[in-house]
C-alpha positions in Angstrom: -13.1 10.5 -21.4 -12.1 6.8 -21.7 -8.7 6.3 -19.8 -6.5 3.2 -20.3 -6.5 1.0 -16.9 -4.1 -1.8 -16.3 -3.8 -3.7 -13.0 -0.9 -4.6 -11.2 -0.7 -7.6 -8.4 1.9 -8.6 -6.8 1.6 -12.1 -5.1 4.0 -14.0 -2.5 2.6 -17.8 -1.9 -0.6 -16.9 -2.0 -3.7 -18.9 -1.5 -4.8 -19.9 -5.0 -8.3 -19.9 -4.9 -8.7 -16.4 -3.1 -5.9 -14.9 -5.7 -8.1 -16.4 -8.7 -11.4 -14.9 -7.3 -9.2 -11.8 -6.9 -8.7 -11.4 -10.2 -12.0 -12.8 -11.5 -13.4 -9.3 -9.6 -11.0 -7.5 -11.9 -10.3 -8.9 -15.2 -13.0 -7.6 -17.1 -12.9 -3.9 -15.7 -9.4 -3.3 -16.6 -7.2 -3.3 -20.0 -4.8 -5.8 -18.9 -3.5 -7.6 -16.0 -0.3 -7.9 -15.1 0.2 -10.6 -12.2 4.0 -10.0 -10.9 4.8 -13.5 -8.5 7.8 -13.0 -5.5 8.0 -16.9 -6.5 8.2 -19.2 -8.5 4.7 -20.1 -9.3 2.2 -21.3 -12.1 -1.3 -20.2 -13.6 -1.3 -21.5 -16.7 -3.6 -23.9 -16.1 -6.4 -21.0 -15.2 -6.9 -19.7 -18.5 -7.2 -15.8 -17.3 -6.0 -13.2 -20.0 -3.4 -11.7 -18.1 0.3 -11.3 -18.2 2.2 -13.3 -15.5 6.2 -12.7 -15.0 7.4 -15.3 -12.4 10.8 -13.3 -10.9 11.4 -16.6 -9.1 13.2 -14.6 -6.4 11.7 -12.2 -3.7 12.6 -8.8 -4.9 10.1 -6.9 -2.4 6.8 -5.6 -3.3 8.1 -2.3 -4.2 10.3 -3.9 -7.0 7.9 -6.0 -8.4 4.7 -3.3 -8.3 7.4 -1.0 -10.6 7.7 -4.3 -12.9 4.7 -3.7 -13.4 3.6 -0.3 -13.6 6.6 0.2 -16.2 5.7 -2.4 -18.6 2.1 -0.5 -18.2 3.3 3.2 -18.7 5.5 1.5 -21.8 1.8 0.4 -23.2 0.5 3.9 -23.0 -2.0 3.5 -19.7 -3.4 6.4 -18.0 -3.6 4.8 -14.9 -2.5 2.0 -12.9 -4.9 0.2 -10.5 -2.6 -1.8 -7.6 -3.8 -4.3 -5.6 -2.9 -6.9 -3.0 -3.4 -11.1 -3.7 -6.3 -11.4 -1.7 -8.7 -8.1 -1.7 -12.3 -8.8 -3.9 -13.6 -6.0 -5.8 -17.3 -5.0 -6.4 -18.7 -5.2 -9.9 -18.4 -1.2 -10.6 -15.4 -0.6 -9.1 -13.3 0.8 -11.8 -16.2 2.3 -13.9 -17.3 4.1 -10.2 -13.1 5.3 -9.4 -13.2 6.6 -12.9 -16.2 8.7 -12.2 -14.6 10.0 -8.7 -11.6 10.8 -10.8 -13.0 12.6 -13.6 -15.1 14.6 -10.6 -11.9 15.2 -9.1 -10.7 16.6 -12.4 -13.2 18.7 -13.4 -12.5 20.5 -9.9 -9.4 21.5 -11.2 -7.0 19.5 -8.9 -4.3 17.8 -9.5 -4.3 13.9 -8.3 -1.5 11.9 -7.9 -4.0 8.8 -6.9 -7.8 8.2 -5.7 -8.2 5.1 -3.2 -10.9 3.6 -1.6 -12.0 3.1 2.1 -11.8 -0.2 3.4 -12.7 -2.7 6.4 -10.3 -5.2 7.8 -11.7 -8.6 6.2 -11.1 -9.9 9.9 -13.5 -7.1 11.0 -15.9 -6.4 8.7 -17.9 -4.1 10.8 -15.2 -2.0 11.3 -14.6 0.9 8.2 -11.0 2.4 8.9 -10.7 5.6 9.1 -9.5 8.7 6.6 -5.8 10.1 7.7 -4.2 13.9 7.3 -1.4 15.3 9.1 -2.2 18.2 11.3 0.6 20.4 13.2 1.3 17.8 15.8 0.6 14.8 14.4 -2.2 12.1 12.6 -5.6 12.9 12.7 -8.4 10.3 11.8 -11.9 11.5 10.2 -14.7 9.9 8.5 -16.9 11.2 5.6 -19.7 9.4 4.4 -19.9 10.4 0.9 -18.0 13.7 0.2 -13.8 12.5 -1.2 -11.3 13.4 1.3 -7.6 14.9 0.5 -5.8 12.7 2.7 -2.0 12.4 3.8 -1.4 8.8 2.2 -3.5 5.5 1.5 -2.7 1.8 1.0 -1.9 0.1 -2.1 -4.9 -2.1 -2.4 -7.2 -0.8 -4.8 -5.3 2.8 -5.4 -5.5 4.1 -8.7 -2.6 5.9 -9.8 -2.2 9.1 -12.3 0.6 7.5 -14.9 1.5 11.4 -15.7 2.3 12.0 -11.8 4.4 8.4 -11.6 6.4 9.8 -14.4 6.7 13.0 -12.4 7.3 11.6 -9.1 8.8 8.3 -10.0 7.6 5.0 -9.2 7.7 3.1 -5.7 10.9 3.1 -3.5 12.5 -0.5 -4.2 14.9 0.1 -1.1 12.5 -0.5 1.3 11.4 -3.7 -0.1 8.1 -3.9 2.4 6.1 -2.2 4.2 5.3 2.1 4.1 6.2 1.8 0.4 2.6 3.2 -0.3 2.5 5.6 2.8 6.4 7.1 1.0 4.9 7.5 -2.4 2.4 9.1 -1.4 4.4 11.3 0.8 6.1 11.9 -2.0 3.2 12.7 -4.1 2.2 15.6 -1.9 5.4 17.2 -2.2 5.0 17.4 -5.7 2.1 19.0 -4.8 -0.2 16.5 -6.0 -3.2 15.3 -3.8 -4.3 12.2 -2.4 -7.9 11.0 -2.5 -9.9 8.6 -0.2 -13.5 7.8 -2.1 -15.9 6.9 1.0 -18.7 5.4 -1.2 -16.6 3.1 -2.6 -15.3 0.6 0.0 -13.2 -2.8 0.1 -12.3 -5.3 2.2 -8.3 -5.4 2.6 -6.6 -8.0 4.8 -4.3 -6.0 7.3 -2.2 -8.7 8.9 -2.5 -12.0 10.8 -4.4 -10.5 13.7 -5.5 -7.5 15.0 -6.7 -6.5 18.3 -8.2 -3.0 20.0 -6.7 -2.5 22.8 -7.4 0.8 25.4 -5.6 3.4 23.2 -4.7 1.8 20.2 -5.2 -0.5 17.6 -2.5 -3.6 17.2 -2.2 -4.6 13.8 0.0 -8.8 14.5 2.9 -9.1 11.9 5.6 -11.9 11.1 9.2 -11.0 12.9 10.0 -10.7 9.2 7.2 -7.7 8.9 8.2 -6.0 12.0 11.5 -5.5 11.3 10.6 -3.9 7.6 7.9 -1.5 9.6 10.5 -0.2 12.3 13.5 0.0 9.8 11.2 2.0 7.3 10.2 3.9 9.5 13.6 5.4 11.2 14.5 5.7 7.5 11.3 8.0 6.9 12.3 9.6 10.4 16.0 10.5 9.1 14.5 11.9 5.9 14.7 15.8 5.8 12.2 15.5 3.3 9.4 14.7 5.5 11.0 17.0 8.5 7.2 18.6 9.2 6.3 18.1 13.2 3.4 16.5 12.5 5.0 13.7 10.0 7.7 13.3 12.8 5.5 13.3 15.8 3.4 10.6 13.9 6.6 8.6 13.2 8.2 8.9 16.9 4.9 7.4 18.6 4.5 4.5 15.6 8.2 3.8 16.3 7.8 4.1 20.5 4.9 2.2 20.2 5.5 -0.8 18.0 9.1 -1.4 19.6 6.9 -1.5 22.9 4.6 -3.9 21.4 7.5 -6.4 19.9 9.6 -6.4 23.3 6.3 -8.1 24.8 6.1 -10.2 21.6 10.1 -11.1 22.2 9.4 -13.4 26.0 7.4 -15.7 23.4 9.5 -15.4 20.8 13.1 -13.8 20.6 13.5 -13.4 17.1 10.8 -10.1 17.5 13.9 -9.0 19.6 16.6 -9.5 16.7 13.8 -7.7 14.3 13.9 -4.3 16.9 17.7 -5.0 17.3 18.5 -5.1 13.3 15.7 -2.6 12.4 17.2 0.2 14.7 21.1 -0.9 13.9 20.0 -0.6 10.0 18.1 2.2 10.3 20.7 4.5 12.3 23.4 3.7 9.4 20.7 3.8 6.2 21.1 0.1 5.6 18.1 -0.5 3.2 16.8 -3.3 0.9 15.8 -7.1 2.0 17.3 -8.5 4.5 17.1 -12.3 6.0 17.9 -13.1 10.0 
């Protein structure tokens, strides 16, 4: 079956030449491009066929993906590729999701969206694991070549069923950053439509401005900005009924435990990691939502 493939990016100052080879990867695998900027910028002058709406304003990922993916699902497309401003795809990619899709398919399932596996571009050795809830909480797994049903993915490089966006509805603008792809997928499976992780088919996806290992955890190093939008979100997703299953909570408490841990060591260097657990709980207790500046 041929499908109809559009890709959406969303960009925020991003750095031109990695964007450009970005989209080089891309361009000639998909129908069209759309390139949705959270600024006011300009790529005229690169003579890509694509379709760029300059919002001039930063609306929040979430709100500027939907741009997107409606003016897509307007135009017919059968699915919707998302990705980041700075993740480099191999040659295949789309013709080798396809295939994983239509095998998918042909199994009878019903997919709300396929993803890859990736590395940290910072750590390129380092493949990140697979994720599904079990009764108390996150487990991590590997496969090396059989896909994996899987609790949620990120947005880089998912490909996404326009017949279960229409169902489900498109990405939670409210939140503005960070867990938007982790909710819709969330969502997805309630709708009782599966999640896919592809292990042969693996990218390299930037995950933040540093990470480290440390003795029983990863450490992913954010903005103040970011860690205000990944606490708040997540004592939203906390208060939700809708995701009131032990292990989703569980798997919410510790993030939240440990990343307020992690930002009142950040706060000696630096209070304003202090005002980001301050407003993040304060909003999140009365269901403030949307962008928010300190």
């Amino acid at each position: 079956m041929e499908y109809k493939v559009d890709l959406v990016v969303v960009t925020y100052y991003p750095d031109r030449e990695l964007l450009k080879k970005s989209l080089q990867s891309l361009i000639g695998q998909v129908r069209k491009v759309f390139l949705i900027s959270n600024n006011d910028d300009d790529f005229s002058d690169w003579g890509m066929d694509l379709i760029h709406i300059n919002l001039n304003d930063n609306i929040g990922i979430a709100a500027a993906q939907n741009q997107g993916i409606e003016i897509a699902m307007a135009n017919g497309v059968d699915l919707v590729l998302t990705s980041d401003q700075d993740t480099i795809y191999p040659e295949s990619y789309v013709t080798d999701m396809l295939n994983a899709y239509q095998i998918l398919l042909n199994r009878g399932l019903k997919i709300g969206a396929i993803s890859p596996v990736f590395r940290d571009a910072k750590h390129e050795e380092k493949i990140h694991p697979m994720v599904k809830f079990g009764k108390f909480g996150l487990k991590k797994f590997f496969s090396e070549s059989e896909p994996q049903a899987v609790s949620h993915v990120i947005s880089s490089g998912m490909l996404l069923n326009s017949k279960a966006l229409l169902e489900i509805g498109l990405m939670k603008e409210s939140f503005f950053i960070d867990w938007v792809d982790t909710e819709w997928c969330w969502r997805a499976t309630s709708f009782d439509y599966s999640i896919y992780q592809i292990p042969e088919i693996c990218i390299s996806h930037s995950l933040g401005l540093k990470s480290k290992d440390l003795v029983f955890f990863s450490v992913t190093s954010h903005s103040y900005i970011r860690e205000y939008y990944k606490l708040r979100n997540a004592m939203l997703l906390l208060k939700n009924r809708n995701y009131h299953q032990l292990g989703k909570m569980n798997y919410l408490a510790i993030f939240l435990l440990k990343n307020t841990l992690i930002n009142m060591m950040k706060s000696f260097k630096d209070i304003r990691f202090f005002q980001a657990i301050k407003y993040s709980f304060l909003h999140g207790i009365q269901k403030e939502e949307g962008g928010f500046e300190f």
